[in-house]
N, C-alpha and C positions, 0 to 999 in steps of 0.2 A: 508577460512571459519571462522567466530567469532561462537563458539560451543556452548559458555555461552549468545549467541541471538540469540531468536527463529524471527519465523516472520510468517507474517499474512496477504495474498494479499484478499483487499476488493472489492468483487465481487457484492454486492447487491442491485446495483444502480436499477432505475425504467427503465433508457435508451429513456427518452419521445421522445428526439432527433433522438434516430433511431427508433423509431416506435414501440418500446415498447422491451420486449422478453429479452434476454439475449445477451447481446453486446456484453459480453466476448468470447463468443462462435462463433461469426462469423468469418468465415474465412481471416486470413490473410496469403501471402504466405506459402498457401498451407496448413495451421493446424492455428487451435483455436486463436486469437487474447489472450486468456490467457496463451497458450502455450510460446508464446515469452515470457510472465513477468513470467511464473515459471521458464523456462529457465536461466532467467539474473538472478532471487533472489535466487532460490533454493544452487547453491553453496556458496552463500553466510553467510546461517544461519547454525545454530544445526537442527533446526527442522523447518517446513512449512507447514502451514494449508492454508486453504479458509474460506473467511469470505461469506458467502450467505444464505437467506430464502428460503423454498419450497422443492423441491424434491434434493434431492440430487444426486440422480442417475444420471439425466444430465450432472453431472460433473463426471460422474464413469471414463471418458478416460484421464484425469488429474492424478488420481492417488495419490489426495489427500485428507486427512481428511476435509469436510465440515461438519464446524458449524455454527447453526443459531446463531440468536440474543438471549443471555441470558434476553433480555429486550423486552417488547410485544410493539408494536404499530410502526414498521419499524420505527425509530429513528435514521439512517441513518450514516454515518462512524462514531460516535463518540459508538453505541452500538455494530459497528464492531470493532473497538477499546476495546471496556469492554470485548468483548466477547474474544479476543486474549489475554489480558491479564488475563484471568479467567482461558484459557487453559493453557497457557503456565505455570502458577503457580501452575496448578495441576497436569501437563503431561511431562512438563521436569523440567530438573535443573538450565533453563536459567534463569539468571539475568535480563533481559531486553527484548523485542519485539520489532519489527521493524514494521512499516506497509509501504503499498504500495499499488495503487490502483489497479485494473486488468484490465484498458483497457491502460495504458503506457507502449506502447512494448519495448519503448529503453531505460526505466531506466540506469540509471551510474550502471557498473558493481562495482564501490568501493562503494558503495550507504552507504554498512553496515559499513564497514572500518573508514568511512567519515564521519558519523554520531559518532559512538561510539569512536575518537577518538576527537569528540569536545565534545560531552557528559562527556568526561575523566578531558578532559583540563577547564570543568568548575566546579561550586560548586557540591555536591553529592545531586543524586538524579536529577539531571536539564533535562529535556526534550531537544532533538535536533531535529531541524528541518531543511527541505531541505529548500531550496529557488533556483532561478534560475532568471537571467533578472532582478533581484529588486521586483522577487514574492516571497510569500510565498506559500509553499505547504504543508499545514498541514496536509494531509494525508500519506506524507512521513515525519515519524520520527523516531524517535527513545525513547521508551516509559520506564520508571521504572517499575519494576512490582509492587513495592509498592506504586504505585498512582491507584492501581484498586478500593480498598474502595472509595475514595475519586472523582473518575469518576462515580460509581454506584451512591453514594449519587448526582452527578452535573446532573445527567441525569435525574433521581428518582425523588429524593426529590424535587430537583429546577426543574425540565422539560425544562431543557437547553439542547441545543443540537448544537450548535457554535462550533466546532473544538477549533477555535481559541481562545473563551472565555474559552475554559477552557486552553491551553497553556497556556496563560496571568497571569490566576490566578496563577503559579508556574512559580517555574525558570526552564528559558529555552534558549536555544542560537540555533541563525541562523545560517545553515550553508548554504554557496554559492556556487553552484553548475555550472561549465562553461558550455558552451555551447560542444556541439558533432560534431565531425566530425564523419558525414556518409554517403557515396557515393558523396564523392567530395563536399558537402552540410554544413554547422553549422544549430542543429537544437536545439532545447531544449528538454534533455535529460526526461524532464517531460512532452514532447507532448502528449498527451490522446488525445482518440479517441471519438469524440458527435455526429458525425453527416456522412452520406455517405461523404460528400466531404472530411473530416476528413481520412477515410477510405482509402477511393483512395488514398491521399499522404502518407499516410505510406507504400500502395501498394508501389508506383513509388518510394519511399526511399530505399525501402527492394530491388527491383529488382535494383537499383541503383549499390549497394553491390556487386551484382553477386554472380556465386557458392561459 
């Protein structure tokens, strides 16, 4: 567990792909498709919230702190991004924020480890980010908390909302992430779930596993 990173799984997609409603919540062997990623990331931080708008009660069988967007007009991971880092610099003593999104069941269990130790090995202050395949996944990184000003004003003032344009604007390093061995399978450890057919293969990976 890195104690001095909090982290913050982003929940508050639309889900147009699966018909709208809360994707995180649909069942994956046998409990919540967000259960599996608080599962992976939870021993990994100090502390762990949820990023989502609306009732939050929905999420009362989770077990964690759900906060909305400190910014109006759904604005999408980058105000679940502000919103993590606004908590974590007012609620704990962590250094840094990790995000992650909430429909990637098999995140890399070293996610945090592997981030914060390329984030170490570059200049201060640098963003790290996952990659995987020769992708980028900027909604897994690894976040300063002293780039929260400076995200408010990218969001605010400019009404930018690119993940990636704002990585760019600051230093940051990629980190690459292999591929998973799971039930006999290599799969990408940032497979996310858009769509029923989506669904099903995580099904058939998970029962792959066995007990």
């Amino acid at each position: 567990m890195s104690r001095d990173i909090a982290g913050i799984i982003l929940a508050g997609g639309l889900s147009r792909r699966m018909g709208g409603g809360d994707k995180t919540l649909l069942a994956l062997g046998g409990r919540p498709l967000l259960g599996h990623v608080v599962a992976r990331l939870a021993p990994q931080v100090g502390s762990l919230a949820l990023s989502a708008n609306g009732d939050p009660a929905r999420f009362a069988a989770i077990g964690l702190s759900v906060l909305a967007d400190t910014v109006e007009g759904h604005a999408g991971p980058l105000a679940g991004i502000l919103t993590g880092l606004e908590w974590a610099a007012a609620n704990t003593a962590c250094e840094a924020l990790v995000t992650a999104a909430g429909d990637t069941p098999f995140l890399p269990a070293d996610l945090v480890a592997t981030l914060a130790a390329a984030a170490a090995a570059g200049r201060p202050g640098s963003i790290a980010v996952a990659s995987s395949s020769g992708r980028r996944h900027p909604t897994f990184a690894l976040w300063p908390l002293g780039l929260r000003q400076a995200l408010r004003h990218f969001l605010v003032d400019e009404d930018n909302r690119r993940v990636s344009a704002f990585v760019e604007r600051h230093d940051f390093v990629e980190v690459e992430f292999p591929l998973s061995a799971l039930g006999g399978s290599e799969i990408d450890p940032f497979f996310n779930i858009n769509t029923p057919d989506d669904l099903a293969v995580a099904e058939r990976l998970l029962q792959s596993i066995g007990p």
